[in-house]
C-alpha positions as CSV (number, residue, x, y, z in Angstrom):
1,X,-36.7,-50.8,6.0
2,X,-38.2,-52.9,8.9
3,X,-40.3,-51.4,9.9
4,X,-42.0,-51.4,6.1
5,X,-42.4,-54.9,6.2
6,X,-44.4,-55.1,9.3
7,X,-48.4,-54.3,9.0
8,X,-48.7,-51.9,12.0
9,X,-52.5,-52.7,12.7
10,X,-51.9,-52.6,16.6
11,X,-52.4,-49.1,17.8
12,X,-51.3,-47.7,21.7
13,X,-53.5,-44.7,22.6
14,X,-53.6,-42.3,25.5
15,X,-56.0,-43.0,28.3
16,X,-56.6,-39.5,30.1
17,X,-59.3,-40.5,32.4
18,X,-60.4,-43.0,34.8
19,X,-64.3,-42.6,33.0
20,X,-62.5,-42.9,29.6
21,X,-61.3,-46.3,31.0
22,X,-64.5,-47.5,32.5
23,X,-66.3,-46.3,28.9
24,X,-63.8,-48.7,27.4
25,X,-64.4,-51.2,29.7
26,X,-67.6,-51.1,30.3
27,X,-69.4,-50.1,26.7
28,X,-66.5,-51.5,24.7
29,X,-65.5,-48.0,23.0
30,X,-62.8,-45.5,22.4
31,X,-63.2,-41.4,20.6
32,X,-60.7,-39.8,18.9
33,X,-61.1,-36.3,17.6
34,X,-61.9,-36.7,13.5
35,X,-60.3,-32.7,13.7
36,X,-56.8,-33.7,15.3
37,X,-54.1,-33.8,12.4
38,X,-52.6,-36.8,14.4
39,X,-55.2,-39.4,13.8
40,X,-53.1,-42.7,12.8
41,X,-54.0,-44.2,9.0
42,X,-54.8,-46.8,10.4
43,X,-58.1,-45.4,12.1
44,X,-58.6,-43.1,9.4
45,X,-58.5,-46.4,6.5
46,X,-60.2,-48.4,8.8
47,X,-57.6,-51.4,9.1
48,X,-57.1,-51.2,12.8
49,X,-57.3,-54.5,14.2
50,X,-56.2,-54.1,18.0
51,X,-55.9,-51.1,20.5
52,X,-54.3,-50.7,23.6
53,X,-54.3,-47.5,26.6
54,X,-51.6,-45.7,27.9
55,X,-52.4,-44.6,31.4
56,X,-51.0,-41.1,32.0
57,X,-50.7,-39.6,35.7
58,X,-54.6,-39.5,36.8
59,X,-54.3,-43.6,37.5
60,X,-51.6,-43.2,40.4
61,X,-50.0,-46.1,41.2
62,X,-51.1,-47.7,37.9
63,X,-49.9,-44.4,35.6
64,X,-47.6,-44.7,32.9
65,X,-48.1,-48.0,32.0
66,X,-50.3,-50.1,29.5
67,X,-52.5,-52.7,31.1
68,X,-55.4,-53.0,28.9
69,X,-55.7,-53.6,25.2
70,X,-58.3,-55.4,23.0
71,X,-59.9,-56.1,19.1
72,X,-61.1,-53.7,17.2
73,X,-64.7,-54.6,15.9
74,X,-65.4,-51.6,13.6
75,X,-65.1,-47.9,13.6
76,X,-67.2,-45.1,12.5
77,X,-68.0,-41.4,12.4
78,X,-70.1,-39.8,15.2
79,X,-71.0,-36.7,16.8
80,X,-69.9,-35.8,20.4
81,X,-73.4,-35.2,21.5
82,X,-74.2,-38.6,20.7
83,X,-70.9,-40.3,22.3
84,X,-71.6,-38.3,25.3
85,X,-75.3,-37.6,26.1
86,X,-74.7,-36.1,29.2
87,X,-71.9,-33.4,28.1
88,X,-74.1,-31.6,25.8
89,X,-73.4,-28.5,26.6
90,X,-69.7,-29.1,25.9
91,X,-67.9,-26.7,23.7
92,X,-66.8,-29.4,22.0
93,X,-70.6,-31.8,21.5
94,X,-70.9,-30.7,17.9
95,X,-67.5,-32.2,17.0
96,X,-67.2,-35.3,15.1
97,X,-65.0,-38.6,16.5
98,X,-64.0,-41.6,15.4
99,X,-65.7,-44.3,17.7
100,X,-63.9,-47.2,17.7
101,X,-65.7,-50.0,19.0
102,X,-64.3,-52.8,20.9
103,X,-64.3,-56.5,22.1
104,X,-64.4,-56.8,25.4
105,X,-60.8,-55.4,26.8
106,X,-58.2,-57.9,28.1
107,X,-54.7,-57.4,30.0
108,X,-51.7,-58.2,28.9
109,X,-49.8,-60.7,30.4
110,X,-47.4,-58.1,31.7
111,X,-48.0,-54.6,31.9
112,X,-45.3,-52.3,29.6
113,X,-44.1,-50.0,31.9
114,X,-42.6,-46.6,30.7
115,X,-39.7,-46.3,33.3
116,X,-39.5,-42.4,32.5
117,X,-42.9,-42.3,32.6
118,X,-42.8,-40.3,28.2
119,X,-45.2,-38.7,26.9
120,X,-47.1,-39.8,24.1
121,X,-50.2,-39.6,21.3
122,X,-49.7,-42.5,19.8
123,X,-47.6,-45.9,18.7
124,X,-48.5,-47.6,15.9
125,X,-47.0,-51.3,16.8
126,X,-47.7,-55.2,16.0
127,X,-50.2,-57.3,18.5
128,X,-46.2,-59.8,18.8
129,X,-44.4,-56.5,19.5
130,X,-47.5,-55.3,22.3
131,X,-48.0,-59.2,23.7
132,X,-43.7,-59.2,23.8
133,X,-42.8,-56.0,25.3
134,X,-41.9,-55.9,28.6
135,X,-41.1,-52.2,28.7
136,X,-42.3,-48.9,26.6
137,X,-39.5,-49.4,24.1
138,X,-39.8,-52.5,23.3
139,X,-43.4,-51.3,21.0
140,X,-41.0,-49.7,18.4
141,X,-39.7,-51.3,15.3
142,X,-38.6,-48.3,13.0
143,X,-36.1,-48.4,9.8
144,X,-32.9,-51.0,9.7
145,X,-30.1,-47.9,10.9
146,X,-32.2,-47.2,14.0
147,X,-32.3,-50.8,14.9
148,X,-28.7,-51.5,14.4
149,X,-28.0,-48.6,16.4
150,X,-30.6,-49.8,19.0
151,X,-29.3,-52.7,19.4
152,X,-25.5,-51.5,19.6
153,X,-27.1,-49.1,22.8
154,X,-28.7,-52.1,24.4
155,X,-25.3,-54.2,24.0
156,X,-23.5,-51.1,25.1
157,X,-26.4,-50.8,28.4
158,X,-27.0,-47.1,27.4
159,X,-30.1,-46.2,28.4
160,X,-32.2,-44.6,26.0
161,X,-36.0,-43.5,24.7
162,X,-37.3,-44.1,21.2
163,X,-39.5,-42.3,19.5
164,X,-39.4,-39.9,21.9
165,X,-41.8,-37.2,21.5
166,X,-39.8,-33.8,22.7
167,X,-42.7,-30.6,22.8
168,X,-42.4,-27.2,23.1
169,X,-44.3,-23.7,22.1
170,X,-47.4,-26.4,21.0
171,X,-44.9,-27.8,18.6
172,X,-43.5,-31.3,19.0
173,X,-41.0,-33.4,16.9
174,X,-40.2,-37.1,17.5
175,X,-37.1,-37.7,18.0
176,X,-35.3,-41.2,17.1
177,X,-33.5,-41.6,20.5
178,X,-33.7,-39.5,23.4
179,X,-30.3,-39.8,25.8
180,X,-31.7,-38.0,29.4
181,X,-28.1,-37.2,30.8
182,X,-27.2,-35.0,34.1
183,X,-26.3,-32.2,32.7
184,X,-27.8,-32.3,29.1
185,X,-30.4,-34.0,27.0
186,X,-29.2,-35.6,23.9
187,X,-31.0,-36.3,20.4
188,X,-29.3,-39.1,18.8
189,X,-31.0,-39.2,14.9
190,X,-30.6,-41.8,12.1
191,X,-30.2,-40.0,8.8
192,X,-31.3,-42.5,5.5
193,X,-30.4,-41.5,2.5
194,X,-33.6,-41.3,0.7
195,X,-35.7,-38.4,2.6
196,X,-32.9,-36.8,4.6
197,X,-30.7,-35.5,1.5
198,X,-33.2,-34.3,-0.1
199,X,-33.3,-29.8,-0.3
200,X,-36.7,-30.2,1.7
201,X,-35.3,-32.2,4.3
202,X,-32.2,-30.6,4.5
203,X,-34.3,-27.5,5.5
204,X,-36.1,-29.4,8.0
205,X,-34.2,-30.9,9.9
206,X,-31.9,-27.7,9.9
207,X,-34.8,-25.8,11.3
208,X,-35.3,-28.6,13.9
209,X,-32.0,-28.8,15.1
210,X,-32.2,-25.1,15.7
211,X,-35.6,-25.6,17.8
212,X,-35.0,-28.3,20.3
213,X,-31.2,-27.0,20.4
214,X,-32.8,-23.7,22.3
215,X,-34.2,-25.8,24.8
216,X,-30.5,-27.4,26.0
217,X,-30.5,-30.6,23.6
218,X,-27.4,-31.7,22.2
219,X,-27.8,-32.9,18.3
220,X,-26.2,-35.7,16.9
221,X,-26.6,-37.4,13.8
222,X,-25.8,-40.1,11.9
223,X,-26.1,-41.3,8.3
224,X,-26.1,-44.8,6.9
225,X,-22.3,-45.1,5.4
226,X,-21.5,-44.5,9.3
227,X,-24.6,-46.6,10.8
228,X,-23.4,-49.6,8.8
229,X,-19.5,-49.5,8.1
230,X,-18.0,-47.1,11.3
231,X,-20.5,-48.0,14.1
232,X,-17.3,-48.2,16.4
233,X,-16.9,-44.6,15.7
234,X,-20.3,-43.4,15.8
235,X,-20.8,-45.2,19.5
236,X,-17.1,-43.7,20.6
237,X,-18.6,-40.1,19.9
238,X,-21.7,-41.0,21.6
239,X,-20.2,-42.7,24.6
240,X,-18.1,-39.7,24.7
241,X,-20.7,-37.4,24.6
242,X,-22.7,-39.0,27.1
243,X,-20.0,-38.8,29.3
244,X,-19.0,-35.2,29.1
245,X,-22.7,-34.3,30.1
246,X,-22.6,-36.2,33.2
247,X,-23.6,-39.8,32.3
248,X,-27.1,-40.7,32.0
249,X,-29.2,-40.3,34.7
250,X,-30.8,-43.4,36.3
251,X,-34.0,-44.6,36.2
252,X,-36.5,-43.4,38.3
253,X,-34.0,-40.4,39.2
254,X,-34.4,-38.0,35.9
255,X,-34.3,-34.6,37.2
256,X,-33.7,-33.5,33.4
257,X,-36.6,-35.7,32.3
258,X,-40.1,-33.9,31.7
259,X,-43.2,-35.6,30.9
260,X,-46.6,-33.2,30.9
261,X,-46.7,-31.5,34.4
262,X,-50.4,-30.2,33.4
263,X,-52.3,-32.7,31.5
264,X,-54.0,-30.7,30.1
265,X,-51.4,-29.9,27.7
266,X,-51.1,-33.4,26.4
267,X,-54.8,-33.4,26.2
268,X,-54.6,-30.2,24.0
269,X,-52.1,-31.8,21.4
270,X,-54.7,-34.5,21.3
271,X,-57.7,-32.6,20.7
């Protein structure tokens, strides 16, 4: 797979605050809950090298973008109380956090902009992939059928989301593309051989189709015999597809698209 041989030791985080980013820029440090079952490996093993912020709604005109990133000096293990002195009485001040201290913070040379303004935890990426992208997609390098097929929807100018992170009922799933059409949403999923034929898997993903197919998503998915020998067929039926739900909608004009419309629901996941 690709995305194996890369070292992923570039991580994009969520920014929820305007004081979260003046912490960060000011006394060079970022928290993340030790509790949440979403830390990445990489802050949990230590061998994060660079971090960058995701700016959700709260920064206005400067929301849902990444503008600020910077070297990771060291992390450690510390108690809310102590991050924040003057939040003590916080239900939350006798939690631990992984502090992750910083080098001063610099901008990139062009901020990555999420045209659909996505939701997000986190992206584990490469400092190329972050100092390269010119747009939220552009972060993601995932397994060889997903970037075959990426690259067959650039060619073909559909427009659509990876990694896209669909949540409902405080459940989420990422899904490999996300197709936001008029009239439906569409999960397009690359199926390797390995993990996806396995009984486990099977069972899974069965049970995940059935979830985010309540909530109005289309399914569709693909396995590598089709990814790499019929991809004429695979992008008729999705072309085809796309079509019969009304096309995709245009960016910024995604009445079907939903990021968070309460943050603090995003916040919650994260916590």
């Amino acid at each position: 797979m690709v995305s194996d041989k890369l070292n992923k030791d570039t991580l994009v985080a969520i920014i929820n605050s305007k004081r979260d980013l003046d912490i960060a820029l000011k006394q060079q440090w970022y928290r993340i809950p030790v509790k949440t079952k979403y830390t990445p490996q990489s802050v949990k093993n230590e061998t994060l090298k660079h971090i960058a912020f995701y700016q959700i709604s709260v920064f206005g005109r400067e929301s849902f973008l990444i503008k600020w990133y910077a070297e990771v000096r060291d992390i450690s293990i510390i108690k809310r109380s102590n991050l924040l002195p003057d939040e003590i009485s916080d239900p939350k001040a006798n939690n631990d956090y992984y502090k992750i201290n910083l080098n001063e913070l610099k901008t990139l040379p062009n901020p990555i902009i999420s045209q659909r303004h996505r939701r997000m935890l986190f992206v584990n990426t490469t400092l190329e992939l972050l100092l390269k992208a010119k747009e939220f997609n552009d972060l993601f390098l995932e397994s060889d059928l997903e970037e075959k097929l990426w690259t067959d929807f650039k060619s073909s100018e559909i427009n659509a989301e990876r990694q896209y992170m669909f949540v409902a009922e405080k459940r989420f799933y990422y899904l490999d593309f996300a197709l936001f059409c008029r009239d439906k949403t569409i999960d397009v999923e690359c199926d390797g051989d390995e993990y996806h034929l396995t009984e486990d898997a099977v069972k899974y993903d069965k049970r995940r189709n059935n979830f985010i197919t309540k909530y109005g998503w289309i399914v569709l998915r693909y396995g590598p015999e089709e990814i790499s020998n019929n991809m004429n067929s695979v992008m008729k039926e999705i072309n085809k597809t796309v079509k019969r739900y009304g096309g995709i909608e245009p960016i910024p004009f995604s009445k079907n698209f939903r990021h968070f419309r309460d943050e603090d629901n995003q916040i919650d996941l994260f916590n």
